[in-house]
C-alpha positions in Angstrom: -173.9 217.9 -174.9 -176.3 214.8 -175.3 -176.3 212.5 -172.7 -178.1 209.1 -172.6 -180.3 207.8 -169.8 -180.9 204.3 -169.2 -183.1 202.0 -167.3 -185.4 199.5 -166.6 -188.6 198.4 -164.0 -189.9 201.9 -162.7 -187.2 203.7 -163.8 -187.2 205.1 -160.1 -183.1 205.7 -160.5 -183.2 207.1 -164.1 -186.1 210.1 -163.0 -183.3 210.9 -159.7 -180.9 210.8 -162.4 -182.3 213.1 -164.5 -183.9 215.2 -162.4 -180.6 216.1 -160.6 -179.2 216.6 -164.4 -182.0 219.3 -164.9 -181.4 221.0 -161.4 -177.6 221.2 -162.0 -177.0 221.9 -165.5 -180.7 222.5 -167.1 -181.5 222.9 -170.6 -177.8 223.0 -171.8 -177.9 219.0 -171.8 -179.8 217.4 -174.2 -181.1 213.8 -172.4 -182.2 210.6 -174.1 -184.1 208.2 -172.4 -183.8 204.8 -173.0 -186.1 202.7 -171.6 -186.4 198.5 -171.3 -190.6 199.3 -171.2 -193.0 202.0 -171.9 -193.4 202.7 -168.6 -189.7 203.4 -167.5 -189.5 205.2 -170.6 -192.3 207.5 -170.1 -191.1 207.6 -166.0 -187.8 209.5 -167.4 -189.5 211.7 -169.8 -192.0 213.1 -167.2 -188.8 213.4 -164.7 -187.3 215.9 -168.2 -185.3 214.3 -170.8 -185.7 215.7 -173.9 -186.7 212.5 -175.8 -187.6 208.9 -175.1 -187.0 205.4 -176.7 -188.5 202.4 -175.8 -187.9 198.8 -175.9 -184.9 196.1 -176.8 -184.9 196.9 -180.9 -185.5 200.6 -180.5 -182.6 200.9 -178.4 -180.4 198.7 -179.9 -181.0 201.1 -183.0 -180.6 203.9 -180.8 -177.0 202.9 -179.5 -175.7 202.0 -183.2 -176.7 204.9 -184.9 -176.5 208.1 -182.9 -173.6 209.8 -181.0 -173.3 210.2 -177.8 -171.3 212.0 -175.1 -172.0 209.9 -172.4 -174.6 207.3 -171.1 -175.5 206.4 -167.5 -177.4 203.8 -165.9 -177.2 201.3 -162.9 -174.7 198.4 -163.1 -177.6 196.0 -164.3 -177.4 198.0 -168.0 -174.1 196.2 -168.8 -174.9 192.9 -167.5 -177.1 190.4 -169.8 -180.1 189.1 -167.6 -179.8 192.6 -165.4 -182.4 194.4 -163.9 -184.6 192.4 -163.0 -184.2 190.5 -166.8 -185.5 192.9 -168.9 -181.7 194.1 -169.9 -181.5 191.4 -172.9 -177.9 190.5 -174.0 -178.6 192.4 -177.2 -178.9 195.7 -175.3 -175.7 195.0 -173.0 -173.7 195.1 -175.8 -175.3 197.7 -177.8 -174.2 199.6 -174.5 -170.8 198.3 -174.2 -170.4 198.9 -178.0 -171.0 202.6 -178.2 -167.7 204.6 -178.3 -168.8 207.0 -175.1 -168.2 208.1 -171.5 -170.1 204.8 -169.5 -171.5 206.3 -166.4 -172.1 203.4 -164.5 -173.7 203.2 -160.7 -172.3 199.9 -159.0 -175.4 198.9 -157.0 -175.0 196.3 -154.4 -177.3 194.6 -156.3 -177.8 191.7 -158.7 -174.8 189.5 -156.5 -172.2 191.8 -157.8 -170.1 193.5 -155.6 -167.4 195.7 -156.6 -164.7 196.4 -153.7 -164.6 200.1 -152.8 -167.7 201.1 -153.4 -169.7 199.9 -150.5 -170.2 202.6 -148.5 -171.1 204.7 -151.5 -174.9 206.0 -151.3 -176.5 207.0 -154.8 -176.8 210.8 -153.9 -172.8 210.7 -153.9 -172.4 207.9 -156.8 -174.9 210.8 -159.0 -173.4 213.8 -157.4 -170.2 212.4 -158.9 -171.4 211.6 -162.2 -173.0 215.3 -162.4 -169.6 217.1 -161.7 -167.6 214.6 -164.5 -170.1 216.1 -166.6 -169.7 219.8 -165.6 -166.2 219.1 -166.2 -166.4 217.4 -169.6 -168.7 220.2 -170.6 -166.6 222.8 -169.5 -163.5 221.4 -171.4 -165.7 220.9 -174.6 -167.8 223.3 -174.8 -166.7 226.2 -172.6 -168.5 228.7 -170.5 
């Protein structure tokens, strides 16, 4: 199963991510990083994904030509001007365009609220994400 990783700034929420990825399920996931900089980028690799891609044109590329099970990222990946800025229109809809499972962590961030989901804490939100994917595995793939 490949699943894609994005994010921007540090990265500080894509390494948890894919750390807790690796703990849970290990080497049966292959993980793409997608990163806004270099430094985010080479943030998620260190933290285990197989693979890393850098930068608005290198994803954009990324999301249009390669399949995909799933891809997850904080609410800021959908939203042009998110993160901080460096999530460019161009790469909010390269996301929204690709015909996959969006795993995406609504952040009380960014003015956006989403009702229901305050009192979730991002341990839970991943925890979550983590068993959809056990699941999807297990009904794809098998034991």
């Amino acid at each position: 199963m490949k699943i894609a990783v994005i994010d921007a700034q540090g990265a500080g929420i894509g390494q948890t991510i894919i750390k807790r990825l690796r703990k849970e399920i290990g080497q049966q996931l292959y993980i793409i990083a997608l990163g806004t900089n270099t430094f985010a980028t080479s943030s998620m690799v260190r933290a285990g994904a197989n693979v890393g891609i850098s930068g608005e044109t290198a994803i954009c590329s990324f999301c249009k030509t390669n399949i995909v099970d799933g891809i997850i990222g904080p609410i800021g990946i959908i939203c042009s001007g998110g993160i901080g800025g460096e999530v460019t229109p161009k790469i909010s809809n390269s996301i929204l365009n690709m015909d996959c499972s969006k795993y995406i962590l609504p952040l009380q961030k960014h003015g956006i609220y989403i009702p229901g989901t305050r009192n979730l804490d991002i341990k839970s939100m991943i925890s979550e994400v983590i068993e959809n994917i056990k699941q999807e595995m297990l009904r794809h793939y098998g034991d």
